[in-house]
N, C-alpha and C positions, 0 to 999 in steps of 0.2 A: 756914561756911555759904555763904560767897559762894562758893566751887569748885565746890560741889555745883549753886547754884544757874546757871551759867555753863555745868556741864558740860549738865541737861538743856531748857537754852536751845539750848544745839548741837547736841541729838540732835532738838528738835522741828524747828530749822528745815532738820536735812537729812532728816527724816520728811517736811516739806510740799513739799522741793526734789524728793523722789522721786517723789509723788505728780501732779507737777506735770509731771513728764517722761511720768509713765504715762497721763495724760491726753492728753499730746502724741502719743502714738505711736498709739494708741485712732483717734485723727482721721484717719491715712492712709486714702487710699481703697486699696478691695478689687482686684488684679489678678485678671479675667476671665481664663482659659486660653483659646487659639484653636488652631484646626488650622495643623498645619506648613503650609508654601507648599509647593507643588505645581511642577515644572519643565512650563512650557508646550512642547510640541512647533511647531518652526515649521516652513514647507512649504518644502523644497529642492527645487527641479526639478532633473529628469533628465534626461539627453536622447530622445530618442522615437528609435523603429526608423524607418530609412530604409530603403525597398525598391528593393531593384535594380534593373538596367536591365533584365532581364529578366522583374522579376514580372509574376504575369496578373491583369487584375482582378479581382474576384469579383463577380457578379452577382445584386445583392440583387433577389427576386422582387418584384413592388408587385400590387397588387389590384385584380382585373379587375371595375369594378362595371357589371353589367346592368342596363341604362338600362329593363328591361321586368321588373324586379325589383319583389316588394312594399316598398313602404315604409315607415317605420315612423309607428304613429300616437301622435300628440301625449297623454298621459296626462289632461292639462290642460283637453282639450277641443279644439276647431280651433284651428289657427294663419292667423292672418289677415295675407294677403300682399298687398301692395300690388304693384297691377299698374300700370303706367303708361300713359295710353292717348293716342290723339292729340286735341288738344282738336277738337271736333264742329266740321263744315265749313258754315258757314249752305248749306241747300237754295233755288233760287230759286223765287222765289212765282212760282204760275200766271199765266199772261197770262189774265186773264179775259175776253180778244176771242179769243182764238182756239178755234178749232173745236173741238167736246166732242161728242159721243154720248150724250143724255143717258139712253136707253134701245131696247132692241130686243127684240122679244117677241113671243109668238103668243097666240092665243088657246086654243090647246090643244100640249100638247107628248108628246102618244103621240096617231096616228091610225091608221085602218086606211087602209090603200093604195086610192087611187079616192077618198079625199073631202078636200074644199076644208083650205087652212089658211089664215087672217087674222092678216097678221104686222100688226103695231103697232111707231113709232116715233118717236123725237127725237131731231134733232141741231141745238143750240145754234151760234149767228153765223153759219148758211150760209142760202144760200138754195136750194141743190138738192142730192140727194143722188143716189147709186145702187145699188140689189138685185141684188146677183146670185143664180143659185142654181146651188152647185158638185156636178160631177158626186161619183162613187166615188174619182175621183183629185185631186180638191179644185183642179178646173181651171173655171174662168169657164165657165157656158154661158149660160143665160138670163137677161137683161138688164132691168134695167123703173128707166128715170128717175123720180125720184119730184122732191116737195116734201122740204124739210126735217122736217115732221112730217107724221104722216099712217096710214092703214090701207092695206091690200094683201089680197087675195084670192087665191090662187096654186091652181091644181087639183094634185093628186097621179095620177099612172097607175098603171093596177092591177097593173101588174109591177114599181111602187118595192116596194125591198125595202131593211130594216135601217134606214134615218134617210135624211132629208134636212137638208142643210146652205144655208144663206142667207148671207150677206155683203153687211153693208149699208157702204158709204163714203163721202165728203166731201171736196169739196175735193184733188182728183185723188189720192187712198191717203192723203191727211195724216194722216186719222183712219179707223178701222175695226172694228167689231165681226162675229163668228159667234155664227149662232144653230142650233139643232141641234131637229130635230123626230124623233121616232123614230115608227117605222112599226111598230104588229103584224103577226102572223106571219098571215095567214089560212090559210096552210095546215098538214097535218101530214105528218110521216113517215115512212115506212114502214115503221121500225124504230127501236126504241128501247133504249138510251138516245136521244134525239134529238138532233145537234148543237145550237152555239147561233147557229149560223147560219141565217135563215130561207131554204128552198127557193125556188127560181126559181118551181115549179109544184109541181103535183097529181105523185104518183109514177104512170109509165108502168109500167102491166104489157106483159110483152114475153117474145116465148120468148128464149131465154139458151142458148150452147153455153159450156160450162167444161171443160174439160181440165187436168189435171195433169201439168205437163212435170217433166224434172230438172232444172232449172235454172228452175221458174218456174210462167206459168200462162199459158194462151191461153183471149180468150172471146168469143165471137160475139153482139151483140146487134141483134135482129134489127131493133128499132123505129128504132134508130139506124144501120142496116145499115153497119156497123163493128167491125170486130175489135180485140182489146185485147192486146198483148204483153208481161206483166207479168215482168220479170227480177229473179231473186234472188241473181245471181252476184256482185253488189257492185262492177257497172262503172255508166256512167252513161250516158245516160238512165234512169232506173230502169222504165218502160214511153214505148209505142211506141204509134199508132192508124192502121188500116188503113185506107182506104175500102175496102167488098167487093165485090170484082170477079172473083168466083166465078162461072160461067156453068157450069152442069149438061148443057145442050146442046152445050159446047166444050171443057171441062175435063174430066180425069178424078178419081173422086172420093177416087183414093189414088191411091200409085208400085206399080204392079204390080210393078218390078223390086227393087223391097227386100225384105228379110226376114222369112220368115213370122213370126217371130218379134218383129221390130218392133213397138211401138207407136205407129203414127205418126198424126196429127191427120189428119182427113177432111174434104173438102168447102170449106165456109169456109176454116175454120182451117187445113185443109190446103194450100191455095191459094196460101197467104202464108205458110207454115211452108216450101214447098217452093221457091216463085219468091223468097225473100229470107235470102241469106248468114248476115247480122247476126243475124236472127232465129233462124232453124235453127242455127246454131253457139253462142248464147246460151243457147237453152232446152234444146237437145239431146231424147233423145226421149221420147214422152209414158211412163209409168209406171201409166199408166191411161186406159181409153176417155173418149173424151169424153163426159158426158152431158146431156142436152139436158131442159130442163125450163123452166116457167112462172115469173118473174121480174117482177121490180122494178128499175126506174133512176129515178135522180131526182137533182137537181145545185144546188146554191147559187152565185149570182154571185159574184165575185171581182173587183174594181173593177169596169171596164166593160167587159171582151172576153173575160174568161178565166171561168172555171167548177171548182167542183172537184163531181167523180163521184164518185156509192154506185150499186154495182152488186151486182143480190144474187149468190152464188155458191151452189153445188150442195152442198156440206156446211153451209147453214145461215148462214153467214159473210155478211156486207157488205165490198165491197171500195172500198175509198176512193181515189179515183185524187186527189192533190194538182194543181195547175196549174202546168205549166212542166216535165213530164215529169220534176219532181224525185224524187218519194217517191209509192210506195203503202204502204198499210199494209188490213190483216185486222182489221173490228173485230167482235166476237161480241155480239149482239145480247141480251138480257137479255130 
């Protein structure tokens, strides 16, 4: 009985030595599989092309931006740009002793030509001042010493026309103010549109000779016993003024040896057509008789010595002579 019992003594404890291994081996941990490695690539430089001694460059174009180009606007709203500026220069404060204007003025500022204006004035730390009143070319003519403050009464002539101008002063030009009084037109006309120039006077009815030259126009006005040589050949003077010195008793009142065919100016106009080069070679000959009819003149001042002319013509027309024999011009009366 003991063999038996010895032999399954041997078999249980190499039964628990087994189980005891299989327990053991149970406990290793699990091998995870991973991806193979990968051969990294690493950068080996090469040498770079060298260009010869004779390559040509190339010429990359770049972009030509026009400074007068739209620009493009902000999606965001404005973009706010700092500008930098120079910081502000103190202004120096007024001497409050020196000479000031502290007002000049009239008592009316449109009058008709012929009556009184009452200028009114102040000028501050003086004690005497002086009025002038300047003519059409803003030249000193009439003088009047005043007080520092005070009224003035100045009469107007019935041939002011357009404005009158005043300059009052202090303290020898230190300080200066203009005052400007404008003048109504008293008169009208004679054709309209009207300038906006007011006439010297009333328009002169006057007999009128107008002639049609090739090169222009000749015309005899009788109130102003003066002839007018109006050139369209586009040299200059652009017109000429005769005094007439046509004598019916001495003169003859055409060239009997010209052309019957000729149109040539009579009388007047032919007197100064015929005695003057300039003219007879500028207008060359008339293209039609002259005709002689009942007329209108009349003239606007132009500073103080000059004038510019509306003379009426034979086809309905006003002729505008400018001053300074620069320009005439044809205006059609409405």
């Amino acid at each position: 009985m003991r063999p038996v019992w010895r032999r399954f003594l041997r078999y249980s404890m190499g039964l628990l030595l087994a189980v005891i291994l299989a327990a053991c081996e149970a406990s290793t941990g699990y091998v995870v599989p991973t991806s193979l490695p990968t051969v990294t690539p690493t950068f080996t430089p090469s040498p770079s092309p060298t260009p010869g001694t004779n390559a040509t460059p190339t010429i990359v174009p770049t972009e030509r931006i026009d400074p007068d180009a739209p620009t493009a606007t902000p999606l965001l709203g404005e973009v706010n740009i700092i500008v930098a500026t120079q910081a502000a220069t103190p202004t120096r404060s007024l001497n409050p002793n020196a000479p000031r204007i502290e007002f000049f003025t009239s008592d009316q500022l449109v009058v008709n030509p012929g009556n009184d204006i009452t200028l009114y004035w102040s000028v501050l730390n003086v004690d005497r001042a002086v009025i002038y009143r300047l003519d059409a070319d803003g030249n000193r003519t009439q003088t009047y010493n005043v007080f520092a403050d005070g009224d003035l009464t100045v009469p107007t002539r019935a041939s002011d026309r357009d404005q009158i101008d005043f300059m009052i002063t202090a303290n020898n030009d230190e300080v200066e103010a203009i005052h400007t009084v404008l003048l109504r037109c008293p008169v009208d006309w004679f054709f309209s549109p009207a300038p906006d120039d007011c006439a010297t006077g009333a328009p002169e009815e006057t007999n009128i000779t107008d002639q049609q030259m090739e090169r222009g126009r000749l015309l005899y006005v009788e109130s102003r016993d003066v002839v007018y040589a109006l050139f369209n050949d586009g040299q200059e003077p652009t017109w000429l003024s005769f005094e007439n010195r046509y004598d019916p008793d001495v003169h003859p009142e055409r060239d009997e040896n010209a052309p019957p065919e000729f149109i040539q100016p009579l009388r007047e106009l032919g007197y100064v057509w015929r005695t003057n080069d300039v003219v007879r070679n500028r207008l060359g000959l008339g293209i039609a008789e002259g005709v002689d009819f009942a007329g209108f003149v009349q003239s606007a001042p132009v500073g103080t010595s000059r004038e510019m002319l509306y003379i009426s013509g034979a086809d309905g027309t006003v002729l505008q002579l400018l001053p300074g024999n620069d320009e005439w011009q044809i205006i059609a009366p409405q």
